[in-house]
C-alpha positions as CSV (number, residue, x, y, z in Angstrom):
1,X,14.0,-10.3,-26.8
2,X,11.7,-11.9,-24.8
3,X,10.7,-9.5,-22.4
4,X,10.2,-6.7,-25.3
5,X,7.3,-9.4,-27.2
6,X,5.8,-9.5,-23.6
7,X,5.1,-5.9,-23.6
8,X,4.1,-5.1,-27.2
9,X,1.3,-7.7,-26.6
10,X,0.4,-6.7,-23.2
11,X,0.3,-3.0,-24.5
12,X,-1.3,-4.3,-27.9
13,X,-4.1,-6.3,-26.2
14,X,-4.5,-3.9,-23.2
15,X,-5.6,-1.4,-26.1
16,X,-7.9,-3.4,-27.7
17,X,-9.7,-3.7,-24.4
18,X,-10.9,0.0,-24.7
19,X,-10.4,0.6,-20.9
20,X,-8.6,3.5,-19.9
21,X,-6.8,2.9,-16.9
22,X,-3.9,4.8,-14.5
23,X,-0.5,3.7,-14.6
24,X,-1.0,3.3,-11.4
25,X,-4.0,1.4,-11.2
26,X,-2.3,-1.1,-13.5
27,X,0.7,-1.3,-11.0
28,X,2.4,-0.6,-9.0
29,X,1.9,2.8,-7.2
30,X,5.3,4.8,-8.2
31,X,5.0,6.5,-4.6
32,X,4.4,3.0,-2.9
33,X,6.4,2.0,-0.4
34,X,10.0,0.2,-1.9
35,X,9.1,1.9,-5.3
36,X,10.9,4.6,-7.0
37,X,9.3,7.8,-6.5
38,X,9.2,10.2,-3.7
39,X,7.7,13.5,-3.0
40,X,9.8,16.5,-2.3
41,X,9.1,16.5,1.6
42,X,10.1,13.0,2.0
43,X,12.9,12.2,-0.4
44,X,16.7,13.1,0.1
45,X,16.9,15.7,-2.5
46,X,14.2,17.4,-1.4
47,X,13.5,19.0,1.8
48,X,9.9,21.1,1.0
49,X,6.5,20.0,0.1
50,X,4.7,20.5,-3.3
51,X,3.0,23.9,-3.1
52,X,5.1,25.7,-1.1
53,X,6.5,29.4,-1.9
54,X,9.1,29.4,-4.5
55,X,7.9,25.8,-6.1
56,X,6.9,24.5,-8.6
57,X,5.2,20.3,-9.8
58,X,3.9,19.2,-12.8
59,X,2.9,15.0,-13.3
60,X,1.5,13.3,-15.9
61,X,0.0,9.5,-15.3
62,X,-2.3,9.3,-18.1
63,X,-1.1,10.9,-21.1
64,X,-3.8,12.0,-23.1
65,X,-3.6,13.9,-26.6
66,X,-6.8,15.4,-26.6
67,X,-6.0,17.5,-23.1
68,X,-4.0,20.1,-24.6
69,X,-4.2,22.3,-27.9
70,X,-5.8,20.1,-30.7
71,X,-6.8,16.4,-30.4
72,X,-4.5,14.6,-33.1
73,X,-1.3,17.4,-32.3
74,X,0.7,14.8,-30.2
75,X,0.7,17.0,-27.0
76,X,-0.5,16.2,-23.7
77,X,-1.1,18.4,-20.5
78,X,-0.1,17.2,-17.0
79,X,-2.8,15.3,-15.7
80,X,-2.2,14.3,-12.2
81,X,-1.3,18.1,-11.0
82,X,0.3,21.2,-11.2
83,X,1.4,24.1,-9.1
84,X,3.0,27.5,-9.9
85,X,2.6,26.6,-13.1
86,X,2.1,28.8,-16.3
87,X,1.7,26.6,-19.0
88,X,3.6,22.9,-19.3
89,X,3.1,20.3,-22.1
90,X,4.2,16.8,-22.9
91,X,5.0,16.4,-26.9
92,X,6.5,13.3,-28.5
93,X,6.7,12.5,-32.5
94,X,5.4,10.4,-35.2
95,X,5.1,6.5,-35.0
96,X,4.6,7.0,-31.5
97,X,1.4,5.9,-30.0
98,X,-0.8,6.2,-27.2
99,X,-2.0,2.9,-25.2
100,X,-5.7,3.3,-23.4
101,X,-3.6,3.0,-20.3
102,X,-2.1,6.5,-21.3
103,X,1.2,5.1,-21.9
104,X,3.8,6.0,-25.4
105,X,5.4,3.7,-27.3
106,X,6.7,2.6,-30.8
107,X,7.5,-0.1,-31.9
108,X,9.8,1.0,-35.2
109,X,10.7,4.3,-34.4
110,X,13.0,6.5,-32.0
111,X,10.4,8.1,-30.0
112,X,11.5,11.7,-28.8
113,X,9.9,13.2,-26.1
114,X,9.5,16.8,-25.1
115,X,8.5,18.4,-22.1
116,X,8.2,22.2,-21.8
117,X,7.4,24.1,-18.4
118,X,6.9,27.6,-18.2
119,X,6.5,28.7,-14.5
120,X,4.3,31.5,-13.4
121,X,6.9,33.6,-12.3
122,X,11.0,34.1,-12.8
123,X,12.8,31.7,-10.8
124,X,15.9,32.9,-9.4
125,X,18.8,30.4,-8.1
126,X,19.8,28.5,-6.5
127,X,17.4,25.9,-7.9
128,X,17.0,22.1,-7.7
129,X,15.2,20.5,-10.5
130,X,13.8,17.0,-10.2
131,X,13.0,14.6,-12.6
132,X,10.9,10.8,-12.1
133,X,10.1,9.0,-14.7
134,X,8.9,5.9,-15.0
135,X,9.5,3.2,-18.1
136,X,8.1,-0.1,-19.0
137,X,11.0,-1.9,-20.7
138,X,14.9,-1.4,-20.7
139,X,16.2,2.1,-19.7
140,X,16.3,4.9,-21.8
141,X,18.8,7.5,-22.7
142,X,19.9,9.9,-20.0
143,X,17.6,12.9,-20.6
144,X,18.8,16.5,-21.1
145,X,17.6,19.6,-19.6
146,X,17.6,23.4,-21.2
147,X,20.7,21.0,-23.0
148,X,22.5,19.9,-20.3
149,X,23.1,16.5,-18.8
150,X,21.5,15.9,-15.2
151,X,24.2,16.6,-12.0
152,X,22.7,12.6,-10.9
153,X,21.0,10.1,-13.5
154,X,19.7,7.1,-11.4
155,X,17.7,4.2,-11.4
156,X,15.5,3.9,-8.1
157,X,13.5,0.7,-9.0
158,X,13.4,-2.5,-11.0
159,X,11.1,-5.1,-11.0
160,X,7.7,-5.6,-12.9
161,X,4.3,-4.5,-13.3
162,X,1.5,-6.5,-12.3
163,X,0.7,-7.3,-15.9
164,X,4.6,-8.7,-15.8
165,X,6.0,-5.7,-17.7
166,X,9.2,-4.9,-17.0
167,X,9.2,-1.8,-15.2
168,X,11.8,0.5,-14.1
169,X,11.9,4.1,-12.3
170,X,14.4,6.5,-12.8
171,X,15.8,9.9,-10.7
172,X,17.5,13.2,-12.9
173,X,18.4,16.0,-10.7
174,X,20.1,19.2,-11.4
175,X,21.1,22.8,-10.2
176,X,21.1,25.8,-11.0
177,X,23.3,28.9,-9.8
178,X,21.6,31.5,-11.6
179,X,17.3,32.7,-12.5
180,X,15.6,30.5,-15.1
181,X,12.7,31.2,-16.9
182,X,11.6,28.2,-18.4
183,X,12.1,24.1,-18.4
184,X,12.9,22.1,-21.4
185,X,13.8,18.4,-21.4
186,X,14.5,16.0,-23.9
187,X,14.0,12.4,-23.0
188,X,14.6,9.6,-25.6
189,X,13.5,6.5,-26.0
190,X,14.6,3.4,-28.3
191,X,11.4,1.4,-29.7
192,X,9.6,-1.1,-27.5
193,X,10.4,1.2,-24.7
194,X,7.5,2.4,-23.0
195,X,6.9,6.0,-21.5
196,X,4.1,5.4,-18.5
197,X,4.8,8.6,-15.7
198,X,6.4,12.0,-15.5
199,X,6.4,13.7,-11.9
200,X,8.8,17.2,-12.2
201,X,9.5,19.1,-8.9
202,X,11.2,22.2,-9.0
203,X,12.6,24.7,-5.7
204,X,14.3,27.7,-4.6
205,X,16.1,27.2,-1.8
206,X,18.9,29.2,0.3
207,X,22.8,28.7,-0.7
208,X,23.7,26.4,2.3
209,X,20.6,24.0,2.2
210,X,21.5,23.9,-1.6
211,X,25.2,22.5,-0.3
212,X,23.7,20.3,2.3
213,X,20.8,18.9,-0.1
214,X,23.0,18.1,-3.0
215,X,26.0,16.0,-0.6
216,X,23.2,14.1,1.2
217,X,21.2,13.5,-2.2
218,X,24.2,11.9,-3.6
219,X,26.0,10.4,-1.1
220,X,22.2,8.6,-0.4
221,X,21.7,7.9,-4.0
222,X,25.1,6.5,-4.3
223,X,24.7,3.7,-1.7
224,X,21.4,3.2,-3.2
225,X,23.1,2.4,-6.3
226,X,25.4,-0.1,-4.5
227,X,22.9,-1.9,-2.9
228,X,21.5,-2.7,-6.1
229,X,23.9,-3.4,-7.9
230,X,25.1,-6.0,-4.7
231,X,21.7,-7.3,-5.3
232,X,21.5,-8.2,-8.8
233,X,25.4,-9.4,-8.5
C-alpha cells in the first residue's frame, strides 16, 4: 500500500511541476544496459534490425493526446518512431489521465488501453510479433492481441525509477502462421498502475528461423525467469 501512495504523489507532484519530461529522462533508459528492453537485432527473439524489409516498429515514450486526431479524444500517436507503418494509435478510457511526464494512470478506475496498428502493406506469415512495455507499479494483466493470449508473457526487469517508483518491464511475443492485416492489443491495467512506454516490433521471417527463433526465445526467457525468481527467493 505503500509503494502505490509513493507513486500517486510522485506522479501528482511531478504534474504540478509543468515540466514535460521522457520516461526515459526520468529513469532509467528501458534499452540500458541490465534493463528490460531490447531491439530486434540484439534480443533473442529477434534476429533483424528495425527498418528492414518485411518489418515493422511503432514506440511511444511520451504519450501525448494532442498528437493524433483531436486534442481532448484520448488517443495518442507513437512518438519515439515508426516504420512500415500506415496508421497506429494509442487510446485508453475515461478517469484515466495523462502525467506531464507522458505517463497514464487512474487512480479509481480500470484503465483500458488500446493499441491499433495498421501496416503499410499485407503481412504474410510466418510472423513474430513483439510487445515491451514498461509500468510504474505492480504488473498488469497479460495483454491480448487480435484476442489472443501472447505464446510468452514475461517480466524482464524489476527495480525502481530514479524518482523511487516501482518500475517493472515486461516481454509479450506471439506468432503467426498465416497473413495479417492489422494489430490490435488490449492491455489492462488496475488503478495506481502506471502506463510509461510501448515499443512494438513486428517481422516476417522464413519457416526454419521461425522454429529456431521461437526455441531459443524461450528456452532464454525461461532461464531468465529462474534467475529471478532465484534472486528474489
Amino acid at each position: 500500500m505503500l509503494s502505490l501512495y509513493r507513486i500517486i504523489v510522485s506522479l501528482l507532484l511531478v504534474c504540478l511541476s509543468g515540466q514535460v519530461v521522457a520516461d526515459t529522462s526520468n529513469g532509467p533508459n528501458p534499452y540500458g544496459p541490465g534493463y528490460g528492453f531490447d531491439t530486434p537485432n540484439e534480443a533473442s527473439w529477434g534476429g533483424w534490425a528495425r527498418g528492414d524489409t518485411n518489418t515493422l516498429y511503432a514506440e511511444w515514450d511520451v504519450i501525448s493526446d494532442v498528437s493524433y486526431g483531436e486534442s481532448d479524444d484520448r488517443i495518442a500517436a507513437p512518438d519515439v518512431g515508426t516504420y512500415n507503418v500506415d496508421d497506429a494509435y494509442l487510446s485508453w478510457n475515461l478517469g484515466v489521465f495523462l502525467t506531464s511526464t507522458g505517463n497514464l494512470i487512474s487512480a479509481d478506475v480500470v484503465q483500458e488501453f488500446f493499441i491499433h496498428i495498421s501496416p503499410m502493406s499485407l503481412f504474410s506469415g510466418p510472423l513474430i510479433v513483439a510487445l515491451q512495455i514498461e509500468m510504474w507499479g505492480d504488473e498488469p494483466v497479460a495483454p491480448l492481441l487480435n484476442g489472443l493470449a501472447a505464446s510468452s508473457w514475461t517480466q524482464t526487469f524489476a527495480g525502481t525509477s530514479v524518482t523511487d517508483h516501482d518500475l517493472n518491464q515486461y516481454l509479450g511475443l506471439w506468432y503467426f502462421a498465416d497473413t495479417v492485416n492489422f494489430f490490435g492489443f488490449d492491455l489492462t491495467n488496475q488503478p495506481f498502475i502506471s502506463l510509461a512506454q510501448v515499443a512494438i516490433d513486428i517481422a516476417q521471417v522464413p519457416e526454419p528461423h521461425t522454429l529456431v527463433i521461437v526455441l531459443t526465445g524461450l528456452i532464454l526467457i525461461g532461464a531468465m525467469t529462474q534467475r529471478r525468481d532465484s534472486l528474489n527467493s
